[in-house]
GUVEXBA-268865 format. One record per residue: x, y, z of N, C-alpha, C in turn. Coordinates in steps of 0.02 Angstrom, whole numbers, plus 50000, padded with zeros to 5 digits. Example, Ala and Ser with C-alpha at 12.3 -4.5 7.8 and 13.67 -1.06 7.14 Angstrom:
506604971650390506154977550390506604983550390/506424988850354506844994750357506455000250394/
This chain:
553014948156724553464952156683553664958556720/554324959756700554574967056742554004973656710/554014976156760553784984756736554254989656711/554264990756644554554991356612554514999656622/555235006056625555155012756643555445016256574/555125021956610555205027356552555415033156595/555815038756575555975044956600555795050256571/555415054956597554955059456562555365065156550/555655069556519556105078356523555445082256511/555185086056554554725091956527554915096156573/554845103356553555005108756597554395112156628/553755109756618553375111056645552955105856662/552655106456710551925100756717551425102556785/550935100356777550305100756814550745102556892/550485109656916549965112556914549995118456869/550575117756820550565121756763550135118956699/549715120356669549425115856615549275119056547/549375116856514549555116756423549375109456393/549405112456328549175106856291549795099156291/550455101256308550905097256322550735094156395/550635096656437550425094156508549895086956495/549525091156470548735088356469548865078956407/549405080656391549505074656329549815070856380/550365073556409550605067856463550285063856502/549685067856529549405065056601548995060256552/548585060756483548035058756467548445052356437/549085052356416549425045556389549645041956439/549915044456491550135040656548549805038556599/549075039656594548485035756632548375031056598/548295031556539548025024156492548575018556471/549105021456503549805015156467550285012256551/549675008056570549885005756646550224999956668/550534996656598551084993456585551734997056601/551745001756601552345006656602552525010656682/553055012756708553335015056762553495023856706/553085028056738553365034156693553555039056757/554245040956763554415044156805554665052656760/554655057856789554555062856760555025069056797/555695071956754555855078856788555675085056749/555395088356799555245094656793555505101056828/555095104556811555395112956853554765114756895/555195118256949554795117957001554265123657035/554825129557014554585135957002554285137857073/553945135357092553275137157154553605134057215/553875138157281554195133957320553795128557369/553045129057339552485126757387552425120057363/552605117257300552855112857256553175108857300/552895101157309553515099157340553955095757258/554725093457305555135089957264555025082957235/554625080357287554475074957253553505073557253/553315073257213552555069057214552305063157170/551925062357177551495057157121550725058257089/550935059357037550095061856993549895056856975/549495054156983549245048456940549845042156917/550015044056852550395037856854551145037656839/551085045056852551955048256850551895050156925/552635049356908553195051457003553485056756976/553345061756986553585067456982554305070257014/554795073056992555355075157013555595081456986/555335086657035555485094657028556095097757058/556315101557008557215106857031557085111657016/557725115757036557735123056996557605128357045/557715133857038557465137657081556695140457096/556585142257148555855141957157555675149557195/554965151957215554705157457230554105154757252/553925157957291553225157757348552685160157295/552055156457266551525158357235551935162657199/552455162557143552625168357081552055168557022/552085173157004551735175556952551925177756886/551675177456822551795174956766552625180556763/552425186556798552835192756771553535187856821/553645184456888554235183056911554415176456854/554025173856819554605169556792554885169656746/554755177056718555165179856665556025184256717/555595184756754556275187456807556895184956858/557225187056845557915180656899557695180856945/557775173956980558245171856960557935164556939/556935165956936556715160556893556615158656818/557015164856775557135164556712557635160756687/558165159856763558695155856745558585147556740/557815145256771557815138356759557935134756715/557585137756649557295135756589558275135656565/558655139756573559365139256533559675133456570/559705133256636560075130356668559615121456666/559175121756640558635112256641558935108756609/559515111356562559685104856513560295101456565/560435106256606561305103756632560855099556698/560375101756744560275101856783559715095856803/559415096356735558955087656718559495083356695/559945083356664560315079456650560745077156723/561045078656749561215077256814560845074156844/560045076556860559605073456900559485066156875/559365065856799559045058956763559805056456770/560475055756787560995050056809561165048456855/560885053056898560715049956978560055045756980/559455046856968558965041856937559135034556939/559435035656835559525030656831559815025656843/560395028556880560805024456925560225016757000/559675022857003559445018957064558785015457017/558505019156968557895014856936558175009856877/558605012756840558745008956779558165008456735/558515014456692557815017156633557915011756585/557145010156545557295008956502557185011256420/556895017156442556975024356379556945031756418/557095036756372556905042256395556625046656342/556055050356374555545053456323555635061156337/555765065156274555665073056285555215076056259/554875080056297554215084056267554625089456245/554665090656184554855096556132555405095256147/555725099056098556465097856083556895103256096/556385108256143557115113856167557515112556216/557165115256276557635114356340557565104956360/557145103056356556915096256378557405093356321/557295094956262557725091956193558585091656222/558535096856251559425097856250559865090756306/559175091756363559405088256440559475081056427/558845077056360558985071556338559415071756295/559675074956266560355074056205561135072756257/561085077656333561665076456350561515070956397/561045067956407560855062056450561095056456415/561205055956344561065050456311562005049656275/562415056256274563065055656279563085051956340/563305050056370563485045556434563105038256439/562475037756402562045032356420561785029756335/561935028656291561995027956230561585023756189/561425019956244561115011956231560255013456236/560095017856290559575019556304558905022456238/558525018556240558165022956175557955029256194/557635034956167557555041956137556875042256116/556385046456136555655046156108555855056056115/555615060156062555745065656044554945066356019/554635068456077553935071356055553865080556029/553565079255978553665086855921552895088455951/552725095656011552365098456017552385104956028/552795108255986553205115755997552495118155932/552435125355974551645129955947551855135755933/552595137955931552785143355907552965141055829/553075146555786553245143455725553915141155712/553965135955642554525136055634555225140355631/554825144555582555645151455560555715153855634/555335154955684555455159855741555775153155785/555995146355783556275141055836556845143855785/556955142155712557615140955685558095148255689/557545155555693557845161155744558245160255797/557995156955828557965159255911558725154855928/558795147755888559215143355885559775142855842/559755151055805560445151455750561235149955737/561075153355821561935153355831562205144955868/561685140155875561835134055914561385130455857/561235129855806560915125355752561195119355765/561945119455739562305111255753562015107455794/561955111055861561965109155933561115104355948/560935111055895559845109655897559775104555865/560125102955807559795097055767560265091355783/560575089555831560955083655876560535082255929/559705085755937559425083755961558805078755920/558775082155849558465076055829558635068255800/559535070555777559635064755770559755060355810/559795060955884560055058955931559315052655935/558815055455937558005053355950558145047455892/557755041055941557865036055902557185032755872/556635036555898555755038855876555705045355898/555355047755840555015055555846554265056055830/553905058855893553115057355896553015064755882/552785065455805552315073055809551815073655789/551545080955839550815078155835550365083055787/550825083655749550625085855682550845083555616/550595084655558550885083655498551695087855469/551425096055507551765100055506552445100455546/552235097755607552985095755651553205088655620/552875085855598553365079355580553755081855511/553645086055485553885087955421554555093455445/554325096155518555195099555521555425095055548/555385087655571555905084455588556265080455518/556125080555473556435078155423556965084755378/556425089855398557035096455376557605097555425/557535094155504558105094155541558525088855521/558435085755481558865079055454558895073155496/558195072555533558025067755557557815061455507/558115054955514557915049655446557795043955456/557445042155543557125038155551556335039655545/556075032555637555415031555613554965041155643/554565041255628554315046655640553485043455635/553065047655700552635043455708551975050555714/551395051555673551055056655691550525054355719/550535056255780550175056455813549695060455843/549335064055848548985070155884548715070155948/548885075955976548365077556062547555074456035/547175075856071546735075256085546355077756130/545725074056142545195077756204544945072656228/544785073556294544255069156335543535070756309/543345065256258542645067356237542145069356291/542105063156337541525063556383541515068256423/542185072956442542265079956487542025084456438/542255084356384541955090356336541275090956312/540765085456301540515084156278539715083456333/540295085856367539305083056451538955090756452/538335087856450537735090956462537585093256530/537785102756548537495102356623536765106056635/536655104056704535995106556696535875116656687/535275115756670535155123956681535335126956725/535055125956777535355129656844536245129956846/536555126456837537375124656831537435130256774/537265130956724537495135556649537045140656683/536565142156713536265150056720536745155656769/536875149356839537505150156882538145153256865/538425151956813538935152556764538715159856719/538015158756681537895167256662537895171556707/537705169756745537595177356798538385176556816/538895173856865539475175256844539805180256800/539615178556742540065181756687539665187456661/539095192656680538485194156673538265195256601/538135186056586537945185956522537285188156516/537115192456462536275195356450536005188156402/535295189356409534985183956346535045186556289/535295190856252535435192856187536195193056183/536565191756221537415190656234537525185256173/537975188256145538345182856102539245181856139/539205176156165540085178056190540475174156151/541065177156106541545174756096542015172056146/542235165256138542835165156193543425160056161/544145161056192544725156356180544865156556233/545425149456242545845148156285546475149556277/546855152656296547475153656261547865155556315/548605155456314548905159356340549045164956295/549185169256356549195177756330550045178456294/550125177256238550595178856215550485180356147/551025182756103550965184956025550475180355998/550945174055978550605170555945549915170055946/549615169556002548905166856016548415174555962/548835177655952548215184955948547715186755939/547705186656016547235188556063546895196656028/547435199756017547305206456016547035208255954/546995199355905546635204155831545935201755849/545705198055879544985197255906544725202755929/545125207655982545075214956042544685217655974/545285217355920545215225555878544495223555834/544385215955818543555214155787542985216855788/543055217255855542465219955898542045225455863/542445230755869542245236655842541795237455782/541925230255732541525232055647540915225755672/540775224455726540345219855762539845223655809/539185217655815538615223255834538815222755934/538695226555956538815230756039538705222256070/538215218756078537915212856123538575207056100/538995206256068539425202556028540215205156087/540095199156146540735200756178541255196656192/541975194856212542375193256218542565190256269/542505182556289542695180356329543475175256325/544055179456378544645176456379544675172556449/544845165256431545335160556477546105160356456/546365161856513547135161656503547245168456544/548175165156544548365170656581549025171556535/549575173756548550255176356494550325182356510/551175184556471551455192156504551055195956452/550695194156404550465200756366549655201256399/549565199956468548845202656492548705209956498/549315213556536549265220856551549245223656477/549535222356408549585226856341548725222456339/548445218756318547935217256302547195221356332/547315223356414546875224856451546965230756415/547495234856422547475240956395547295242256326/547345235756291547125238456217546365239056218/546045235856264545195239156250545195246556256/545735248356276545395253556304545425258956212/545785257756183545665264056124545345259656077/545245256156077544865251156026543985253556075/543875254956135543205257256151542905250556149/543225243856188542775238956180543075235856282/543035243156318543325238056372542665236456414/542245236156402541655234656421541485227256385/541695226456343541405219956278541995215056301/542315214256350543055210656337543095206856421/543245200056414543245197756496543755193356508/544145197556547544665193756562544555188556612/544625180356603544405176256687544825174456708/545555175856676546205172856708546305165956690/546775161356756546675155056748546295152856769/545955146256706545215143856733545375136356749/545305129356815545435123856807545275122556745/545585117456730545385113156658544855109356652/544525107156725544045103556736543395109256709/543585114556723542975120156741542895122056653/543525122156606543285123456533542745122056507/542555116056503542075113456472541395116756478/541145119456539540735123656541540585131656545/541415132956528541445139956500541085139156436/541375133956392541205132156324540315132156321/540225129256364539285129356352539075134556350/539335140256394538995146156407539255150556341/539825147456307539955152056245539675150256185/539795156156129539455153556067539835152256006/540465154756001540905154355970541575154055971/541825148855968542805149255988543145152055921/543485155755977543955158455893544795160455943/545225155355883545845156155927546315159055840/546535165355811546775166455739547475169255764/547715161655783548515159555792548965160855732/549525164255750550035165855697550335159455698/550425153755729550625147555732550305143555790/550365137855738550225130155805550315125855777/550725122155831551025114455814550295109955822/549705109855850549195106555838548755109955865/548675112255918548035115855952547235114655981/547855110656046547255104756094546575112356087/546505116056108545895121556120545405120456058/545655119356007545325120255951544695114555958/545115107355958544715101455974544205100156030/544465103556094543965100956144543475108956140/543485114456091542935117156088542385113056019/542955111455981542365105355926542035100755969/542315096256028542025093656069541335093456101/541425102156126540825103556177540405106656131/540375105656065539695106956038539805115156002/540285119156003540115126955991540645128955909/540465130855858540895132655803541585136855810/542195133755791542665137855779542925140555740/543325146555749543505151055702544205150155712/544715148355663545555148955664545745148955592/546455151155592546895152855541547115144755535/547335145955454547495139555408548255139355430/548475138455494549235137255498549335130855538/549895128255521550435123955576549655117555568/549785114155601549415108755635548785107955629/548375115755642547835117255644547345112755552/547735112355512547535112455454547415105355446/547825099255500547465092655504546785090655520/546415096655561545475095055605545145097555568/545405106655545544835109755528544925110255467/544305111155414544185111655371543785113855343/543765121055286543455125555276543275124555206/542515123955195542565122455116542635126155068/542875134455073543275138155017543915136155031/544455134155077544865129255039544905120455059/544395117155077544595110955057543765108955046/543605110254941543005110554948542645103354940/543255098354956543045089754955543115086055023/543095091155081543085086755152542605093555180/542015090055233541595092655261541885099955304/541555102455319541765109155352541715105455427/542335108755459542575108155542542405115355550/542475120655506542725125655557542805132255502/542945138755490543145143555472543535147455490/543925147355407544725150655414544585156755407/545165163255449545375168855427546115171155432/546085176455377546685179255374547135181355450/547905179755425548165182655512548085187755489/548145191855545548105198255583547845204555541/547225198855552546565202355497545775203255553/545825208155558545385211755625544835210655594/544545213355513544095214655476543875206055459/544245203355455543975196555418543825193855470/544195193355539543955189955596543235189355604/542865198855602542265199755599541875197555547/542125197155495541525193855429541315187155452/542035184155476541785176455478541365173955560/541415178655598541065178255639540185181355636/540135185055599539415186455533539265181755524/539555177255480539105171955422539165167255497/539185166155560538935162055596538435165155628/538465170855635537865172855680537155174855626/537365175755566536945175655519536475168155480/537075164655507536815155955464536465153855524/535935149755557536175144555596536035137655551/535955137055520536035131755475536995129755459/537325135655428537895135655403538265133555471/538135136855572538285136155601538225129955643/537545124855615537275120155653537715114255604/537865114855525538005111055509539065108755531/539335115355532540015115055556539965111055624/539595112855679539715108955731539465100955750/539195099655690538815094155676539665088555658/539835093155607540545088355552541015089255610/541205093055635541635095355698541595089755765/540775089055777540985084555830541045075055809/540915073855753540995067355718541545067255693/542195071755670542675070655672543265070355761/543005075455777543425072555851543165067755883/542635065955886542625056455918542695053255886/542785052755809543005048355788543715047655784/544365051855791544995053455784545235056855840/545095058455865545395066255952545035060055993/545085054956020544745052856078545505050056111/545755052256174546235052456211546545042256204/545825039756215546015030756225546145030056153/546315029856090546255028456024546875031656033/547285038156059547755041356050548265036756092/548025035756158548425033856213548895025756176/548405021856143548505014556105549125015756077/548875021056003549335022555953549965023956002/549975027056034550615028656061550895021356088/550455018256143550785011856140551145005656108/550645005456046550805003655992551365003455938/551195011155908551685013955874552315016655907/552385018255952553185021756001553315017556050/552915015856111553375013056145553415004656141/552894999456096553214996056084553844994956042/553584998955991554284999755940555165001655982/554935002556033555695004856083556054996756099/555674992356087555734984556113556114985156172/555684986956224555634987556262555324981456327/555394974856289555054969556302554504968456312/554044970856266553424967756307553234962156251/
């Protein structure tokens, strides 16, 4: 039987990594029936143009910079990629398909990647449309940002001839975009067995001294990128109604690092606060051991891979009842008929952050039992091969795509 292709639109990918990255590589290793070829942005001129990850062929444009840094790609003339990807992937994917002959094309989120498959698919009509919904900013702030071109935005969902979201909450704005086909929810996931491994002492003591964790250290930590949403900065301001040994460990990097560093400083917690930058993804998992509590109290998320692979590695989390987040975790002051995942707080609630980080360091019962329900729901539901199927299953056979 032919090997049947797919064309990937993302504007970012590995060695950039996000929870969108991390879904690609983890679906497109397990679905090896398939040819998944992939354009992206290139950003890094050290990048070559063409590679192969695993089981995508990678194909990078756009303008580029020697090792840039988070602050140049807000700056020209690499700010201009992201405007110029819809005209510029679209061009690239009809030279493509001219020489591969697709037989779908898939967009991760529906902005810039959304736009490049909408004008790909004027010219090529026949071609099916997979419109994956993994956008983590909120709704009202996309239907902001997209006011004056709405028409334009929601001709990207009807255009999509399956829409994979990987939330309850994103599949519900694709029906408010007047999307009125199949719609398929699906969710990220985690590599149980990466999250979930046991290292030795020496490996986790290695790692304290690193980070110079004390034996009475309690470290909070998230993964996040440094931007609004994630806020970062109502964790900073916690601190303070919290006892001194109770400190702050950040992975991630984003343009709001320099306002964040500086906010320890009048909050009097720049001693309690650790910035590690970017950490491999391989290397998370045992940040997570050495921590005691994840807490990510997001003003939005379309699902929130971080949340899961810290339920994974064994440690209790703390997040807000928004977006996506509200499919894993579950808090039994409000859902007092499904086991506790996890504990909710108020956004941009400094004071409550700290209470609910109390009743964990106060319970370990209350704390042993959350990570108990936490990790029996993500292997039973978040396991990447169970995700990778559904997708096979539910989206790309449904493309009849011959198999």
């Amino acid at each position: 039987m032919t090997t049947k292709k797919i064309l990937i639109f993302s504007t970012t990918y590995f060695p950039f990594v996000g929870g969108a990255e991390i879904a690609v590589k983890e679906i497109t290793n397990r679905v090896s029936d398939i040819q998944f070829d992939m354009i992206t942005l290139r950003f890094d001129s050290k990048l070559p143009k063409f590679e192969k990850i695993e089981n995508v062929n990678i194909y990078r444009i756009g303008f580029t910079k020697n090792s840039p840094t988070m602050t140049d790609l807000i700056k020209f003339p690499l700010k201009l990629n992201k405007i110029i990807f819809p005209f510029s992937a679209c061009c690239k994917a009809c030279s493509l398909h001219k020489k591969n002959k697709y037989d779908a094309v898939w967009s991760i989120m529906a902005a810039f990647a959304g736009f490049a498959v909408m004008f790909f698919k004027c010219t090529h009509k026949k071609i099916p449309f997979v419109l994956t919904l993994q956008e983590g900013d909120s709704i009202s702030e996309i239907k902001s940002k997209v006011k004056f071109i709405k028409p334009l935005f929601e001709r990207i969902f009807l255009k999509a001839d399956i829409i994979q979201a990987v939330s309850i909450y994103l599949g519900d704005w694709a029906r408010d975009m007047g999307f009125k086909g199949t719609i398929e929810i699906i969710p990220n996931a985690v590599d149980t067995k990466k999250f979930s491994k046991e290292y030795s002492e020496n490996e986790l003591k290695e790692l304290k001294n690193k980070l110079n964790k004390k034996e009475n250290d309690i470290f909070l930590i998230t993964t996040s990128r440094l931007v609004k949403k994630n806020a970062v900065d109502d964790v900073i301001k916690s601190l303070k109604y919290l006892p001194t040994n109770v400190k702050f460990l950040v992975l991630g990097i984003g343009p709001d690092l320099i306002d964040l560093k500086n906010l320890t400083l009048p909050e009097d917690v720049e001693n309690r606060v650790m910035f590690a930058g970017q950490v491999e993804h391989d290397e998370v998992p045992k940040y997570l051991k050495v921590s005691d509590i994840f807490i990510r109290p997001s003003l939005s998320e379309g699902f929130g891979n971080s949340f899961i692979e810290a339920m994974a590695s064994g440690i209790p989390v703390i997040a807000t009842e928004v977006g996506g987040i509200k499919d894993f975790i579950f808090d039994a002051q409000k859902s007092p008929n499904k086991k506790t995942t996890g504990l909710f707080v108020n956004i941009t609630d400094p004071r409550d952050i700290a209470d609910k980080i109390q009743i964990l360091l106060d319970s370990k019962e209350t704390k042993n039992e959350i990570i108990k329900n936490a990790k029996e729901l993500v292997f039973e539901k978040y396991d990447w091969n169970l995700i990778a199927k559904n997708m096979k299953e539910g989206v790309f056979d449904k493309l009849k795509l011959g198999f």
